[in-house]
C-alpha angles and dihedrals in degrees: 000000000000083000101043084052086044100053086040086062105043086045085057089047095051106041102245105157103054090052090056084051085050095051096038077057089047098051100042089050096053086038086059090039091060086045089057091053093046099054082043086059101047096041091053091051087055083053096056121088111240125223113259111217107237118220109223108194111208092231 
């Protein structure tokens, strides 16, 4: 119990929880930054016109 008290109190010294807030914040704002590029990505593949296969008959 004497270490769980102990860790409580160097993690309220040291500010520790508000660096895990900080990196939570971090993380979730790159995280929404990769969806944004995802939805970029696919929307500009919706944008591009596509090749059509062309059927050659051998007449």
């Amino acid at each position: 119990m004497n270490r769980v008290l102990t860790i409580l109190a160097n993690m309220e010294q040291y500010g520790t929880e508000r660096h895990v807030k900080n990196a939570c914040k971090e993380w979730l704002l790159a995280s929404r930054s990769v969806i944004d590029s995802m939805i970029d990505v696919l929307q500009d593949e919706q944008d591009c016109p596509r090749a059509q296969k062309i059927n050659i008959s051998k007449e």
